[in-house]
C-alpha positions as CSV (number, residue, x, y, z in Angstrom):
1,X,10.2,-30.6,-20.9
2,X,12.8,-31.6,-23.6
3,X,15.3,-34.5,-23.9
4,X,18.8,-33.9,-24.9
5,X,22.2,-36.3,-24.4
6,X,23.4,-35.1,-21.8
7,X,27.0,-35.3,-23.1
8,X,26.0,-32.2,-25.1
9,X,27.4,-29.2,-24.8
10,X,24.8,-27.3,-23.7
11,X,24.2,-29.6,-20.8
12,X,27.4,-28.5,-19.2
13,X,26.7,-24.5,-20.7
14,X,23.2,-24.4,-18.7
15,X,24.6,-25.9,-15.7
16,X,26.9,-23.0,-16.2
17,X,24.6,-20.3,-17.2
18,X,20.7,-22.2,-16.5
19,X,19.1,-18.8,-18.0
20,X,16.9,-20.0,-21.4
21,X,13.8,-19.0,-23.8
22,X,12.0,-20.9,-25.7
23,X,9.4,-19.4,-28.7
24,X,6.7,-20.7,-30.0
25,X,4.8,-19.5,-32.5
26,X,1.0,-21.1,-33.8
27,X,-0.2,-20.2,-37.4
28,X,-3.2,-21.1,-37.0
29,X,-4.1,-18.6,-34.4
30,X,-1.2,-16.2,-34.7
31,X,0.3,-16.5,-31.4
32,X,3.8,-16.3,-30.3
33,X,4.8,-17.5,-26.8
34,X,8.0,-16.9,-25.7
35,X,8.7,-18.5,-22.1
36,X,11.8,-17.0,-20.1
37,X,13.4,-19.2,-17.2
38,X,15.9,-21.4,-15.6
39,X,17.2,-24.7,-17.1
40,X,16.8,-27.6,-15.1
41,X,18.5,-31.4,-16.0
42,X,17.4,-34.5,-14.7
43,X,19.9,-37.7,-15.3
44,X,20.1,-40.7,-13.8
45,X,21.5,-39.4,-10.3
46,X,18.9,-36.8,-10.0
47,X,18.0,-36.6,-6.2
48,X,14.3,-35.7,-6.4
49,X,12.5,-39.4,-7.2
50,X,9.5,-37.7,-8.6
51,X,11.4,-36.1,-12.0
52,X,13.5,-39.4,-12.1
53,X,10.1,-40.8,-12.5
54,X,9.2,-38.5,-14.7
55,X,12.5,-38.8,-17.0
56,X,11.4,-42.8,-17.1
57,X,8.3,-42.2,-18.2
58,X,9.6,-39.7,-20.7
59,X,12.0,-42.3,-21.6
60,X,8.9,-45.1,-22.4
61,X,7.5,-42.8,-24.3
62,X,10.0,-42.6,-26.9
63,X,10.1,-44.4,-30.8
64,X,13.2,-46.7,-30.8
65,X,14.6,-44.3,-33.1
66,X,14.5,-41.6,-30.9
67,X,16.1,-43.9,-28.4
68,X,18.9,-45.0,-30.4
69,X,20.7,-41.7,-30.7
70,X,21.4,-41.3,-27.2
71,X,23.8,-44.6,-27.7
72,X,25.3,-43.1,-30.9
73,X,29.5,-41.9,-30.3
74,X,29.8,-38.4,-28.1
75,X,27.8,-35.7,-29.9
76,X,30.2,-32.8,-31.0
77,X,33.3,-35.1,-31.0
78,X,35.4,-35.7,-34.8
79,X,33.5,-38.2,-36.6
80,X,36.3,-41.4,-36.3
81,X,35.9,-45.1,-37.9
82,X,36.2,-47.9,-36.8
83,X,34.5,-48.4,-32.7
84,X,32.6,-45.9,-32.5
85,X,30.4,-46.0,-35.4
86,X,26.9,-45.7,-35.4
87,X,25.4,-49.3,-35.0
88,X,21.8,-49.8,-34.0
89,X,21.8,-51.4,-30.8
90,X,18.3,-52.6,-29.6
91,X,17.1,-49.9,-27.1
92,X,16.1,-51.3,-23.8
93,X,12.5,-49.3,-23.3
94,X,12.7,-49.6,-19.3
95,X,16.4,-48.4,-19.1
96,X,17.2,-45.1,-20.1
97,X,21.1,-44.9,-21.1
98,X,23.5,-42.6,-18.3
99,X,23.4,-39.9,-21.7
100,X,19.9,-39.7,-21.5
101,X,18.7,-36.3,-19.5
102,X,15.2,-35.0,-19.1
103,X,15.6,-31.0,-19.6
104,X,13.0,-28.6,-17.0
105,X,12.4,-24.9,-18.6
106,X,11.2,-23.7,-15.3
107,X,9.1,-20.3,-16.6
108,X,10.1,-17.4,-14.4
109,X,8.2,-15.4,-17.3
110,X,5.8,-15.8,-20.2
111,X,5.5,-13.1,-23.2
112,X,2.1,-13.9,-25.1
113,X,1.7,-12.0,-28.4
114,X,-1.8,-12.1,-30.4
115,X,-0.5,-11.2,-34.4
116,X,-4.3,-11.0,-35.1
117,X,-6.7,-7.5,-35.0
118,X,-6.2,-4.3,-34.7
119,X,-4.3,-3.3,-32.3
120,X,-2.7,-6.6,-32.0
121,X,-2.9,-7.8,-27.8
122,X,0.2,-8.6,-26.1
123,X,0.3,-9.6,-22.3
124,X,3.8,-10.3,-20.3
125,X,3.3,-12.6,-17.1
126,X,6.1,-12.6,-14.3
127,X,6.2,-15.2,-11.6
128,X,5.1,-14.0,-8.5
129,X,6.0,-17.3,-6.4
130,X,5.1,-20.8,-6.9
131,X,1.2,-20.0,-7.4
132,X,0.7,-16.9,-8.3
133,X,1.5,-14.6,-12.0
134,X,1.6,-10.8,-12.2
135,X,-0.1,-10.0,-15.4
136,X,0.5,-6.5,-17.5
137,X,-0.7,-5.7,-21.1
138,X,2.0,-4.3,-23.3
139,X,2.1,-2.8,-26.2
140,X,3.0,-4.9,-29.3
């Protein structure tokens, strides 16, 4: 799960194209994670009432700061004076602003690589269906 305004551009490009990755890597253990799937966004109109839920609670969770840029001008847009300038409304912390959108990585597939021994261990998992994960061991 992510936020992002969903005036953003790549709200309207994943609706487009929902294909993503995301990477993560830990130094402390020397894993990388890189998790391949489909983008889902959940607003304000969202039909399932279990993620609308969820983006609430998502939405509670948040500092005021990170609150306050989803009531800032139209990200992307020419920077203008004058109306739309960024004032510092007080968030409401039960209301989540129409801009605010919950984003869903939904993993269709997870690369795991181990950066530690010798040889390093690197496993791909590939969704089966909704409960199950194929599992092979690659080479690094």
């Amino acid at each position: 799960m992510f936020v992002s305004d969903g005036r953003s551009q790549k709200v309207e490009d994943a609706e487009v194209h929902p294909l993503a990755e995301a990477c993560w890597y830990f130094t402390e253990t020397r894993e990388q994670f890189r998790l391949s799937g489909h983008l889902s966004w959940i607003d304000a109109d969202h039909p399932n009432a279990d993620l609308k839920t969820q983006r609430q609670q998502v939405w509670e969770n948040l500092s005021d700061k990170s609150r306050l840029q989803f009531y800032w001008p139209h990200p992307g847009q020419k920077r203008t004076e004058g109306s739309e300038r960024f004032e510092d409304p007080e968030p409401n912390p039960q209301l989540p602003p129409i801009s605010f959108c919950l984003g869903l990585l939904i993993p269709q597939s997870v690369d795991h690589l181990e950066l530690k021994g010798n040889p390093q261990n690197r496993t791909h998992y590939s969704r089966v269906d909704d409960d199950q994960w194929n599992q092979v061991e690659l080479n690094p």
